[in-house]
C-alpha positions in Angstrom: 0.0 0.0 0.0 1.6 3.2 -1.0 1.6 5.9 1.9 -0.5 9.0 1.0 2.0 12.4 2.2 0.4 15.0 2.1 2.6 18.1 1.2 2.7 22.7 1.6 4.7 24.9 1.7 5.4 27.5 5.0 6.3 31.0 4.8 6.8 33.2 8.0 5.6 30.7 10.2 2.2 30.1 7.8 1.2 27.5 5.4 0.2 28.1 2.2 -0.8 25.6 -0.9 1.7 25.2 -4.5 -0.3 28.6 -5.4 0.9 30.7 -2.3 -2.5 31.0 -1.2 -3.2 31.0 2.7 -4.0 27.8 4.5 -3.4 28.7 7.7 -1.2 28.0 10.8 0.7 24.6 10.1 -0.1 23.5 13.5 -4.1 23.4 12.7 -3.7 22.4 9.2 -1.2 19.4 10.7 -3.6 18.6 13.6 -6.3 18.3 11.0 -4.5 15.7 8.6 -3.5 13.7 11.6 -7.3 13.5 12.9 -7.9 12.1 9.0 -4.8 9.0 9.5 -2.0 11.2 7.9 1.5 9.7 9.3 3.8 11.7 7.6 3.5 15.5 6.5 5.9 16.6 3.6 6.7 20.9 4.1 8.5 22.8 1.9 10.3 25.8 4.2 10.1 28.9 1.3 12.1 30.5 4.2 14.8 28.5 4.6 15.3 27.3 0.8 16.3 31.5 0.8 18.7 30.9 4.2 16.5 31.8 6.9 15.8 29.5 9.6 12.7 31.4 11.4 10.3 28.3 11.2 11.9 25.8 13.1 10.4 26.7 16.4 7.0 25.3 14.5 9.1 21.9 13.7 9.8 21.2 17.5 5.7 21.2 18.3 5.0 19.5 14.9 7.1 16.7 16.1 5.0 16.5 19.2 2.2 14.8 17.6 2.8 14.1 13.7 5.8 12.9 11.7 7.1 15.5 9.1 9.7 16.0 6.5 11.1 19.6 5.6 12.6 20.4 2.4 15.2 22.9 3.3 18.8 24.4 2.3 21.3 21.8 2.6 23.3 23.7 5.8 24.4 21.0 8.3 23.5 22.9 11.2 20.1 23.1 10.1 20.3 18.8 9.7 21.5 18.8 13.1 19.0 20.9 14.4 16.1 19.0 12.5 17.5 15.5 13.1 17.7 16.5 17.0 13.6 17.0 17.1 13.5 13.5 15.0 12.0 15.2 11.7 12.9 14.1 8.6 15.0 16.1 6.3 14.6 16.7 2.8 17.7 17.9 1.0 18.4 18.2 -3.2 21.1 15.9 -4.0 24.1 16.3 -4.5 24.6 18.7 -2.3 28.1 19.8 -0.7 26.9 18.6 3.1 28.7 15.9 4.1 25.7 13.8 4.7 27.3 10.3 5.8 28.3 11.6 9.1 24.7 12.0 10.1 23.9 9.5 12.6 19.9 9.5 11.9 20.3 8.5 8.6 16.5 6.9 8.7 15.6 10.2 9.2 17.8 11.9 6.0 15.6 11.7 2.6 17.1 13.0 -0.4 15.8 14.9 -3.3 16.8 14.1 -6.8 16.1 14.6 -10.5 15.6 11.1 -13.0 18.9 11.6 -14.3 20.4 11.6 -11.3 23.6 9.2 -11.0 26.0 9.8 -7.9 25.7 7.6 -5.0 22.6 7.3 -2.9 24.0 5.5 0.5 24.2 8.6 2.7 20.1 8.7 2.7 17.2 6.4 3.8 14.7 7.6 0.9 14.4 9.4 -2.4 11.8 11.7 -3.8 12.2 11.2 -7.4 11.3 14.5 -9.0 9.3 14.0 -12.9 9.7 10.5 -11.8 9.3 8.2 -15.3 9.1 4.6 -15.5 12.5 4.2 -16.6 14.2 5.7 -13.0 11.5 4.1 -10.8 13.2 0.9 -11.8 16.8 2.0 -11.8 16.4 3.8 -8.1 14.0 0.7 -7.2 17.6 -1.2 -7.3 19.0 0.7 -4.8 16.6 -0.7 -2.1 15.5 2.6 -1.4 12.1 3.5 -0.2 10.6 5.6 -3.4 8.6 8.9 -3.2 7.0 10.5 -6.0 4.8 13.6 -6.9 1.0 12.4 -7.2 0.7 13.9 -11.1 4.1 11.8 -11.8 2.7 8.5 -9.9 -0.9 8.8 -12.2 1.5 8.2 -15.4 3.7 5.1 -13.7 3.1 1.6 -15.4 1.0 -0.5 -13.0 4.0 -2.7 -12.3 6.1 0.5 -11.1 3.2 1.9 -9.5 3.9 -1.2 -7.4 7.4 -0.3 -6.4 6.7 3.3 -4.8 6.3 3.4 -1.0 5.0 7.3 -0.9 3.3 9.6 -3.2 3.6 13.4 -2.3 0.3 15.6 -3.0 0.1 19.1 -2.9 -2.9 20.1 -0.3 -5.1 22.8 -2.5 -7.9 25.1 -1.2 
């Protein structure tokens, strides 16, 4: 069964959908999705893809009741700080953090395009971006659990469809 994660973006402490329109605090909206049988909630941090850390206050009570994963700048402080509060951390691969050195690896999930072709040890799972049928199969080797964009699963072959343990959906209004 392939594990629904539902995904925003936060900005100045406030979610918003893939449009940039208002959702509200990401504590409600996260309280919400866990009251419907979300596990895992997938955040994009606007703020701290631009180098400023002034959400992570909201990570530390998110982690109080609901698993997350935030996409963010690939600073190694910020991993530590994230990996401390047991969220999961998204970073773009490759990046120049030396990721291996991380002790939570479970909790490290990198991001990568379908060309992608460096090594993949250093995280636990990968969010294929414009995943294709071709690089669920080649990334499916690497015993890594496989995360996909919604739009991108809906075109997978059945038999690839299979092989993805998330799909990432943008929450709309």
């Amino acid at each position: 069964m392939v594990v629904e994660i539902p995904s925003f973006f936060i900005k100045d402490k406030q979610a918003f959908d893939s449009s940039m329109r208002f959702l509200g605090k990401p504590i409600d909206m996260c309280k919400r999705l866990k009251k419907e049988g979300i596990k895992l909630v997938h955040i994009i941090d606007r703020d701290a893809l631009k180098g400023m850390e002034n959400n992570f206050d909201v990570y530390d009570h998110l982690t109080q009741f609901i698993n997350i994963e935030i996409e963010i700048a690939p600073k190694e402080e910020w991993v530590i700080k994230l990996l401390t509060i047991k969220a999961r951390v998204v970073i773009g691969l490759p990046c120049a953090a030396d990721l291996k050195k991380f002790k939570e690896k479970k909790l490290v999930v990198g991001k990568i395009a379908p060309d992608f072709c460096d090594d993949v040890s250093m995280v636990h799972d990968l969010i294929i971006d414009c995943a294709d049928d071709n690089c669920i199969i080649k990334f499916h080797k690497t015993g890594k659990r496989l995360i996909v964009y919604d739009s991108d699963y809906q075109k997978l072959e059945t038999d690839n469809q299979k092989l993805i343990w998330g799909v990432l959906k943008h929450i709309t209004l």
